[in-house]
C-alpha positions as a Markdown table, in Angstrom:
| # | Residue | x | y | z |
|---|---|---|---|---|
| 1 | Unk | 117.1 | 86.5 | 131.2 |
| 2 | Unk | 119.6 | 84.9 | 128.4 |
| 3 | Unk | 119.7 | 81.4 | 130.3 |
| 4 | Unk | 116.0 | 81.2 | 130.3 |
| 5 | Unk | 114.4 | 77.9 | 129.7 |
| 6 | Unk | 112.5 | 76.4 | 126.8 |
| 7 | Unk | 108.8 | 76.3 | 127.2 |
| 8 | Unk | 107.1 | 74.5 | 124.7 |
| 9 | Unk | 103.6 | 75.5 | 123.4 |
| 10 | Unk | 100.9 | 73.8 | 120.8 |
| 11 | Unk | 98.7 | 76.1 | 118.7 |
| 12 | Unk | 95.3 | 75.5 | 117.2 |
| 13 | Unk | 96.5 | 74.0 | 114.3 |
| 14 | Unk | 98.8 | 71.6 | 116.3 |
| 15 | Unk | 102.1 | 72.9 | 116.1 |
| 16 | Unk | 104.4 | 72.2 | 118.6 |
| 17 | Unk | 106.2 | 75.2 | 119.2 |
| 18 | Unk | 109.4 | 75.7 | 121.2 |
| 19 | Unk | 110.0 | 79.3 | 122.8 |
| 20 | Unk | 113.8 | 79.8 | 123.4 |
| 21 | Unk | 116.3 | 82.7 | 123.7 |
| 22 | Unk | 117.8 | 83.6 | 120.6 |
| 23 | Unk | 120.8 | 82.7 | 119.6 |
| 24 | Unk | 124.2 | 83.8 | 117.6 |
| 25 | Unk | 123.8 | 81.0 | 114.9 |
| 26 | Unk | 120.2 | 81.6 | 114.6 |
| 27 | Unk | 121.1 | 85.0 | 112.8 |
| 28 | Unk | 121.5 | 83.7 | 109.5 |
| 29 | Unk | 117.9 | 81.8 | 109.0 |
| 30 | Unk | 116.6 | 85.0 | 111.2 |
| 31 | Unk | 117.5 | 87.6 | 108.5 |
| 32 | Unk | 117.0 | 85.4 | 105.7 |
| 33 | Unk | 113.1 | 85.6 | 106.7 |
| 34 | Unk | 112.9 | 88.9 | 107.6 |
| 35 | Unk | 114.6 | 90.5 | 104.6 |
| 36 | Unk | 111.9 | 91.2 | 102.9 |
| 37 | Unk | 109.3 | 92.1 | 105.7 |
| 38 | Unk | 108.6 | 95.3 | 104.1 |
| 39 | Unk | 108.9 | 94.4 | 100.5 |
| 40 | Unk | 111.9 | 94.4 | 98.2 |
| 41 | Unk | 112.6 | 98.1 | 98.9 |
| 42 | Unk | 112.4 | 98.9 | 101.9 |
| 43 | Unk | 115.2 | 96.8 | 104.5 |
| 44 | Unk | 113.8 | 95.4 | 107.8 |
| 45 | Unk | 115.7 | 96.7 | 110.5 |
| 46 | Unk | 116.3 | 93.6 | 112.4 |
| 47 | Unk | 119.9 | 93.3 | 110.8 |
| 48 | Unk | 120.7 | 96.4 | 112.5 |
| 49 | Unk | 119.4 | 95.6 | 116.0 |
| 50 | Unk | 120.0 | 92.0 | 116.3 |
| 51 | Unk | 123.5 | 92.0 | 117.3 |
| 52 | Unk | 122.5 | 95.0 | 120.3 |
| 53 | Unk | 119.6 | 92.7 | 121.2 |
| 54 | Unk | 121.2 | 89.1 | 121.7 |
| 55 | Unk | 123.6 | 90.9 | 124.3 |
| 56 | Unk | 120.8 | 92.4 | 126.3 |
| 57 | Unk | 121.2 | 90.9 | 129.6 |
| 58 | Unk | 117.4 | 92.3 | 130.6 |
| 59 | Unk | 114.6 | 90.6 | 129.0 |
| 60 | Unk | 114.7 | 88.5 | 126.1 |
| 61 | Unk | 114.9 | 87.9 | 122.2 |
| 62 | Unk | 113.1 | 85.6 | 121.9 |
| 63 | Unk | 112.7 | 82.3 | 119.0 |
| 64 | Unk | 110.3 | 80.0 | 118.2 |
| 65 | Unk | 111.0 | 77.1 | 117.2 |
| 66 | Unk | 109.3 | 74.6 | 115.0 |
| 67 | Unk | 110.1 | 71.3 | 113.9 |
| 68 | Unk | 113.9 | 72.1 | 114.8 |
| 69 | Unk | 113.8 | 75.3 | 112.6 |
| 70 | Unk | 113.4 | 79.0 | 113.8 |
| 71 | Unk | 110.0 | 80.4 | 112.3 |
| 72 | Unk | 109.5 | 83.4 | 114.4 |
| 73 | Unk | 111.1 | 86.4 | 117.1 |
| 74 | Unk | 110.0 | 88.8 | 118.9 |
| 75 | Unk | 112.0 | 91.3 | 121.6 |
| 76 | Unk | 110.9 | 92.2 | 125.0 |
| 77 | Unk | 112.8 | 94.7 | 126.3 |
| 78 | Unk | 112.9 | 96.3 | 129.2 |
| 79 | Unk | 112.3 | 100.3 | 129.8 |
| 80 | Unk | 113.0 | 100.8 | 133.4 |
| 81 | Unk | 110.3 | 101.3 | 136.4 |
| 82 | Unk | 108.6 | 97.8 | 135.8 |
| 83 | Unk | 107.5 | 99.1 | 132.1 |
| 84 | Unk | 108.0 | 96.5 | 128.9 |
| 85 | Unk | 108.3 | 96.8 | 125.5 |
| 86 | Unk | 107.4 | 94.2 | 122.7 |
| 87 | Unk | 108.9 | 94.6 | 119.9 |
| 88 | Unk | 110.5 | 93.0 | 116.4 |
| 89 | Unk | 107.3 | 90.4 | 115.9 |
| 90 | Unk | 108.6 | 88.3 | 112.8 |
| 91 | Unk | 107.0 | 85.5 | 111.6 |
| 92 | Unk | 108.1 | 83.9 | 108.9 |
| 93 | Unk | 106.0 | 84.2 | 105.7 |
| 94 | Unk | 105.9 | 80.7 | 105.2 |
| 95 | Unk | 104.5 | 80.0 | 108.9 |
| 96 | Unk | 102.1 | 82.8 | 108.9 |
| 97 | Unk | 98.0 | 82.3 | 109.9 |
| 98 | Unk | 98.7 | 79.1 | 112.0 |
| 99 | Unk | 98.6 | 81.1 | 115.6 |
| 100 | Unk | 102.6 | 81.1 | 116.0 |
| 101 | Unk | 102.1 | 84.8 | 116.5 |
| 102 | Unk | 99.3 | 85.2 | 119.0 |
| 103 | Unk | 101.6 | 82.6 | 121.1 |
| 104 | Unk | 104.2 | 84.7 | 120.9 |
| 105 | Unk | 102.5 | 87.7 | 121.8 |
| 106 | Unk | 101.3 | 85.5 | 124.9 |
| 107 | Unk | 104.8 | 84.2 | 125.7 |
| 108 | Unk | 106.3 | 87.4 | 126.0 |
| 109 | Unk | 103.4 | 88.7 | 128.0 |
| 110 | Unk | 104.0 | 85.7 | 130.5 |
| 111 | Unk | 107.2 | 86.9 | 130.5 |
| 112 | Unk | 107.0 | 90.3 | 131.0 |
| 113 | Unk | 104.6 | 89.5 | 134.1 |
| 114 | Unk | 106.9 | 86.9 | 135.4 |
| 115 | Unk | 109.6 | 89.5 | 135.9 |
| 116 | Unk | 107.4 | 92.0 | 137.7 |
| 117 | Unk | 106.1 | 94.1 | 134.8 |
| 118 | Unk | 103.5 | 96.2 | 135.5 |
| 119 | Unk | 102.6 | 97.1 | 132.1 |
| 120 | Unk | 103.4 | 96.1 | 128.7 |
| 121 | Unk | 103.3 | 98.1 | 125.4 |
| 122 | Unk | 103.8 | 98.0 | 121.9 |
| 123 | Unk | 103.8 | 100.1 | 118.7 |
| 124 | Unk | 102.5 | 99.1 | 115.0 |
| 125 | Unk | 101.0 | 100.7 | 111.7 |
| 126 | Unk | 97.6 | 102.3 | 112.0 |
| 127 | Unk | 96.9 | 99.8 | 108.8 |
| 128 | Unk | 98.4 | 96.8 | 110.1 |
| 129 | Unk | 95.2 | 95.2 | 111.6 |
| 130 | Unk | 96.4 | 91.8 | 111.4 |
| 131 | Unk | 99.2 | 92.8 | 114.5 |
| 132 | Unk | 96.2 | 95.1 | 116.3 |
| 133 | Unk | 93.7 | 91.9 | 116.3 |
| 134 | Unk | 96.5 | 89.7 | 117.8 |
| 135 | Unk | 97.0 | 92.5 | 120.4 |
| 136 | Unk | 93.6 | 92.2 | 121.0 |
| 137 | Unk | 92.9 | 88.8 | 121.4 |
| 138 | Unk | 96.3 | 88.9 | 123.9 |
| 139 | Unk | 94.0 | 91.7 | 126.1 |
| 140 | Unk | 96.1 | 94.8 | 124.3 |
| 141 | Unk | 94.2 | 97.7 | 124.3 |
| 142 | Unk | 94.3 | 100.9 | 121.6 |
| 143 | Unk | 95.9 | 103.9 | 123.9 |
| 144 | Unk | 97.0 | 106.5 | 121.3 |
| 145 | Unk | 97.8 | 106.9 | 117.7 |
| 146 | Unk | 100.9 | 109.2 | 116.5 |
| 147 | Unk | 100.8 | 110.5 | 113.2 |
| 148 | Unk | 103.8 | 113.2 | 112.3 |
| 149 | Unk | 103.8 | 116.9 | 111.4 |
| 150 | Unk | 106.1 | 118.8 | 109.0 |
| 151 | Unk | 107.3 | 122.1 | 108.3 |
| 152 | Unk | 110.2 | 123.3 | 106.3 |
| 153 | Unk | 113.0 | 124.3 | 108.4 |
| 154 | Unk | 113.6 | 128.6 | 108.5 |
| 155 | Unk | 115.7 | 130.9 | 109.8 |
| 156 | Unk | 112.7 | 133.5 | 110.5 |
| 157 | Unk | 111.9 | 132.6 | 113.7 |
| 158 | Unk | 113.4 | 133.1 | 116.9 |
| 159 | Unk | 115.2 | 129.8 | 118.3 |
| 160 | Unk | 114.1 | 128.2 | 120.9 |
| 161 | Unk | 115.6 | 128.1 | 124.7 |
| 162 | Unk | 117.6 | 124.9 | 125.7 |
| 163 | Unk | 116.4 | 124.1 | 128.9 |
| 164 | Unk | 118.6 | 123.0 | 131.3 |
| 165 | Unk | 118.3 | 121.1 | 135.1 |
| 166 | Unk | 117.8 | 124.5 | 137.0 |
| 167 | Unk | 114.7 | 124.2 | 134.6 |
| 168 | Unk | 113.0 | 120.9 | 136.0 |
| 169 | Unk | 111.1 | 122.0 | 138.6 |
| 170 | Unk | 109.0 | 124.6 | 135.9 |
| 171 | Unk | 109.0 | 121.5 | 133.9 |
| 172 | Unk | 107.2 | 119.3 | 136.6 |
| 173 | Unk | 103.8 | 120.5 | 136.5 |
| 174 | Unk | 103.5 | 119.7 | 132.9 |
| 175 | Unk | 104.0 | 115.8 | 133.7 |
| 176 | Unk | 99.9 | 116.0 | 134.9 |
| 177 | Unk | 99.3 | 118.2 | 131.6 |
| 178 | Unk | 95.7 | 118.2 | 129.6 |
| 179 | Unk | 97.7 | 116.5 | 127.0 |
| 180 | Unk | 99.2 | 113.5 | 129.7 |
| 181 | Unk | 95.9 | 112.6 | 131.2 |
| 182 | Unk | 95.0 | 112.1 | 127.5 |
| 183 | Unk | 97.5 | 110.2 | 126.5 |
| 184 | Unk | 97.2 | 108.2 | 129.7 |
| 185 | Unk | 100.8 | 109.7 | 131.3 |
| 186 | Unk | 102.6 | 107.7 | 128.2 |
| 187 | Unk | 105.1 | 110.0 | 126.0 |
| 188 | Unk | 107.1 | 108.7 | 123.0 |
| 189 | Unk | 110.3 | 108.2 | 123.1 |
| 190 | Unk | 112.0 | 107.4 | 119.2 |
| 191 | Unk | 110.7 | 104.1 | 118.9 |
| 192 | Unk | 108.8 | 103.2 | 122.5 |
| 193 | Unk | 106.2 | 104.5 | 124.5 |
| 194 | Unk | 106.8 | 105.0 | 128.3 |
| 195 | Unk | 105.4 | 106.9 | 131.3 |
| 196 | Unk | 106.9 | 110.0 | 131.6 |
| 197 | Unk | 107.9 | 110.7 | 134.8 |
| 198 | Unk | 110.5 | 113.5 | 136.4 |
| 199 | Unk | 113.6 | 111.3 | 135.7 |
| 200 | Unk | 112.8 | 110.5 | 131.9 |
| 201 | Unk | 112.6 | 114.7 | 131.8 |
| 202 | Unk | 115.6 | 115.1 | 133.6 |
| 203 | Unk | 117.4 | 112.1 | 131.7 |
| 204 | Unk | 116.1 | 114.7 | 128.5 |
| 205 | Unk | 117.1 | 117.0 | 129.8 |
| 206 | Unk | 121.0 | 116.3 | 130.8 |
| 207 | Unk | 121.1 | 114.6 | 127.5 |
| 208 | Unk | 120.3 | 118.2 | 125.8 |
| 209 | Unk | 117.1 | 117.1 | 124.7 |
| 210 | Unk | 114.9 | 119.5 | 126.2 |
| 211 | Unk | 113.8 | 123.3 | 124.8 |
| 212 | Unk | 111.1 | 125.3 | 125.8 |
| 213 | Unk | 109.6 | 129.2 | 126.3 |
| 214 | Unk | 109.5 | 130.9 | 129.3 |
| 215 | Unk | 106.6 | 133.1 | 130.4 |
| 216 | Unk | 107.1 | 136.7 | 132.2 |
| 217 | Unk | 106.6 | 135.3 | 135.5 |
| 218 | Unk | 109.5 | 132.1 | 134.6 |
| 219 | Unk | 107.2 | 129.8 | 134.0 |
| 220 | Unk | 107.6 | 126.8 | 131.4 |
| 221 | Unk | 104.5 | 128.0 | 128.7 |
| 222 | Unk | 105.6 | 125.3 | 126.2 |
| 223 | Unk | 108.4 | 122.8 | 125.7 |
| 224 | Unk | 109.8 | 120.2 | 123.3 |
| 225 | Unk | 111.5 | 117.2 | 123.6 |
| 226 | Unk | 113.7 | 115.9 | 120.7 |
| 227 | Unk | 114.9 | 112.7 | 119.4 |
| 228 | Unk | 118.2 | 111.2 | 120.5 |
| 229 | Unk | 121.0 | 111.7 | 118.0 |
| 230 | Unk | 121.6 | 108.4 | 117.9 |
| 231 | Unk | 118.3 | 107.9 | 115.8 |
| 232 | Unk | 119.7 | 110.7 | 113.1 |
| 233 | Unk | 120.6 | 107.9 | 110.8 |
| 234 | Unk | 117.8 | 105.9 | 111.4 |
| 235 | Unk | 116.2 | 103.7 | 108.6 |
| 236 | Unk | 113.1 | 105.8 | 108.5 |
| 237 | Unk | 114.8 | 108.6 | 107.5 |
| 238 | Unk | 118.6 | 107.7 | 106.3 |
| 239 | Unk | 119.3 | 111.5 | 104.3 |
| 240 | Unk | 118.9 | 113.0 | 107.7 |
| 241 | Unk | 117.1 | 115.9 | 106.5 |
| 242 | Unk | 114.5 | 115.6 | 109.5 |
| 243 | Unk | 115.0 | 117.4 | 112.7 |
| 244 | Unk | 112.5 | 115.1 | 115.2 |
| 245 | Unk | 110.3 | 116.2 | 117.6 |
| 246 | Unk | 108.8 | 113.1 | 119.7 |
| 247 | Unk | 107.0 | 114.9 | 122.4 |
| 248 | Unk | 105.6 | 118.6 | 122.8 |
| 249 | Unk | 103.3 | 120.2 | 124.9 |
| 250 | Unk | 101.9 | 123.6 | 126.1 |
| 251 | Unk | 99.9 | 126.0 | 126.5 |
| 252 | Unk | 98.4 | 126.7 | 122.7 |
| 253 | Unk | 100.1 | 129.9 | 121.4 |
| 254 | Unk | 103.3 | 129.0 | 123.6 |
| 255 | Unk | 102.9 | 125.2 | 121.6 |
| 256 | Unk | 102.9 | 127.1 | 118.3 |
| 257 | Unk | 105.4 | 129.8 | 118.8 |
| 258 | Unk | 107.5 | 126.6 | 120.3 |
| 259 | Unk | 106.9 | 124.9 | 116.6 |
| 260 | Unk | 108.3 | 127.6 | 114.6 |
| 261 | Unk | 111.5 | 128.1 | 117.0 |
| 262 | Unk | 112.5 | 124.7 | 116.2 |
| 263 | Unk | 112.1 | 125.3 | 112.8 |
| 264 | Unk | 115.0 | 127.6 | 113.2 |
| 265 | Unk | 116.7 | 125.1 | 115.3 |
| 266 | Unk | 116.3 | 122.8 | 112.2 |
| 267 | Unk | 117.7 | 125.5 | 110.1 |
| 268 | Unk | 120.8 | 126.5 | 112.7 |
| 269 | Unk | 121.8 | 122.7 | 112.3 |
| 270 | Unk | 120.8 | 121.7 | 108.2 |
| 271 | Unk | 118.1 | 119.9 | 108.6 |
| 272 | Unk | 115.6 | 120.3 | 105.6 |
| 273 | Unk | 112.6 | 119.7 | 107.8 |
| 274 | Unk | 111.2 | 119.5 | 111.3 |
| 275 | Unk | 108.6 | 116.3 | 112.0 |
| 276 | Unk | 106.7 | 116.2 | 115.0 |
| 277 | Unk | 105.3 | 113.3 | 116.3 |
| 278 | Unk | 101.6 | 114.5 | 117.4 |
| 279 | Unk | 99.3 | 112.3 | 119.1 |
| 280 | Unk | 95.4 | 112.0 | 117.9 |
| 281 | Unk | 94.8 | 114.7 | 120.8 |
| 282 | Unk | 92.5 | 116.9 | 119.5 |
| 283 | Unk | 93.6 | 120.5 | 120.2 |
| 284 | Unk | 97.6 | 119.5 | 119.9 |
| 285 | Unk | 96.6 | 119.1 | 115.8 |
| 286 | Unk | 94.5 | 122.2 | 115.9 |
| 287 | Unk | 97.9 | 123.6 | 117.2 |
| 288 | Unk | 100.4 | 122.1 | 115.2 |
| 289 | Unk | 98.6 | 122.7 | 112.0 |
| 290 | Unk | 97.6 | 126.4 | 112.7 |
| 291 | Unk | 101.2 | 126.7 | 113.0 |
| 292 | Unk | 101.9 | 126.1 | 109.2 |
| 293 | Unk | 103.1 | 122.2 | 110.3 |
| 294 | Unk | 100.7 | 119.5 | 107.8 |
| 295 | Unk | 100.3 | 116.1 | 107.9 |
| 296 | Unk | 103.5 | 113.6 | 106.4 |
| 297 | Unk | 102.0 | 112.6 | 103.1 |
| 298 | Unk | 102.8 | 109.4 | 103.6 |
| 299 | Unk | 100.1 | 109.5 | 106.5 |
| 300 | Unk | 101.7 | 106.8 | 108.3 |
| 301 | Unk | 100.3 | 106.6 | 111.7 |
| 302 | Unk | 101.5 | 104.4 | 114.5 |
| 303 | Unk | 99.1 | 102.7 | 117.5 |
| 304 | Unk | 100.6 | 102.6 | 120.4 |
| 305 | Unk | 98.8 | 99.1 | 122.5 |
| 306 | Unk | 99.1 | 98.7 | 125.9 |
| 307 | Unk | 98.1 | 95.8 | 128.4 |
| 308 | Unk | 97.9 | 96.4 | 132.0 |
| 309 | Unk | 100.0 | 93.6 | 134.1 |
């Protein structure tokens, strides 16, 4: 989608805004506005990801454009099996409350569906109502909240089983879990949201992803799925004292057993700490928590907003 063309768009207040892929000599006036997005001490991660996302040949990274300077971006990227995520929404402080990012929001949409999504989703702070209402008013609904779980790592526990493909089929039945239906078949995955299906498990799975507990009869009882190594250095956690845990489901006492093992897992490779990412699924947190796992301190829980295409 890099050659797509400019669309042009007026807001409420009457701005004439110009939607147009990003591009390289946009990056300097693009990080100088989002430097700060987070306050003084904590760095936006747009430097890191702008480079990877002006090359994407799938979707688009997107600018607006305002009077002839670049006032906002936003990424839509593309996760496979019709599914889109929207992501990086920057607008630049000076530019903010005159609707440039509700038209965004909509441009991408339009997008999205133009390219044969079927669905859209995105992810933002549990206090960040300003980005929920403009999901809202875009026809985003509220599917799930994550909040993550931690526990010290130890080495009294058992560790857990890596699972490997002669494993998937054990693993299949769990993709129509109590916990899926909940969460509406979507799983996280680091920093998206998608369906899971049998090829994201067995993608997890070949990528060495994937540990579980077996039952006596062979069956999967419980099983974890960890965040990619590539995410160890991530800017959310840059000491990499954090073994992560982004999806995990199970029978109850398998679920908690489960927990623990990875704590030994954390242990077996230095990590400090496990964090789960749990969803606002009732009897996962009665799980996790009876475990000896408690809420991150910093409470920082993430919506995940989805619209239907």
């Amino acid at each position: 989608m890099k050659q797509a063309e400019q669309v042009t768009n007026q807001t409420g207040a009457g701005d004439h805004l110009i939607f147009r892929p990003v591009q390289a000599g946009d990056k300097e006036r693009v990080l100088a506005f989002t430097r700060q997005t987070w306050g003084e001490d904590n760095r936006d991660y747009i430097a890191d990801v702008f480079d990877d996302w002006l090359i994407d040949p799938r979707g688009e990274f997107t600018a607006v454009e305002l009077a002839g300077q670049v006032v906002a971006i936003a990424k839509l990227t593309d996760l496979g099996d019709d599914e889109w995520w929207f992501e990086g929404l920057r607008v630049d402080p000076a530019y903010r409350r005159r609707g440039i990012a509700l038209a965004l929001n909509r441009h991408q949409v339009a997008l999205a569906r133009r390219l044969g999504g079927r669905v859209i989703r995105y992810m933002t702070g549990h206090e960040n109502t300003a980005s929920q209402t403009i999901g809202a008013r875009a026809g985003f609904r509220h599917l799930l909240t994550f909040v993550a779980y931690l526990a010290e790592a130890g080495r009294d526990f058992d560790l857990p089983r890596l699972l490997t493909l002669d494993d998937l089929p054990a693993l299949a039945p769990w993709i129509d879990s109590p916990l899926m239906r909940y969460q509406h078949g979507a799983f996280r995955d680091a920093w998206s949201v998608r369906t899971l299906t049998p090829r994201e498990l067995q993608t997890a799975v070949e990528q060495e992803r994937v540990f579980g507990l077996k039952d006596a009869a062979g069956r999967i009882s419980a099983y974890a799925v960890l965040r990619p190594y590539e995410y160890d250095d991530d800017s959310e956690d840059a000491a990499r004292h954090r073994l992560r845990v982004d999806h995990l489901d199970g029978e109850p006492a398998a679920v908690a057993e489960l927990a623990n093992r990875v704590r030994a897992l954390a242990a077996e490779r230095h990590r400090g700490e496990v964090s789960a990412g749990v969803s606002d699924y009732p009897p996962l947190i009665e799980t996790i928590a009876a475990a000896g796992y408690v809420i991150n301190p910093d409470h920082f829980g993430l919506w995940v907003l989805e619209l239907k295409l």
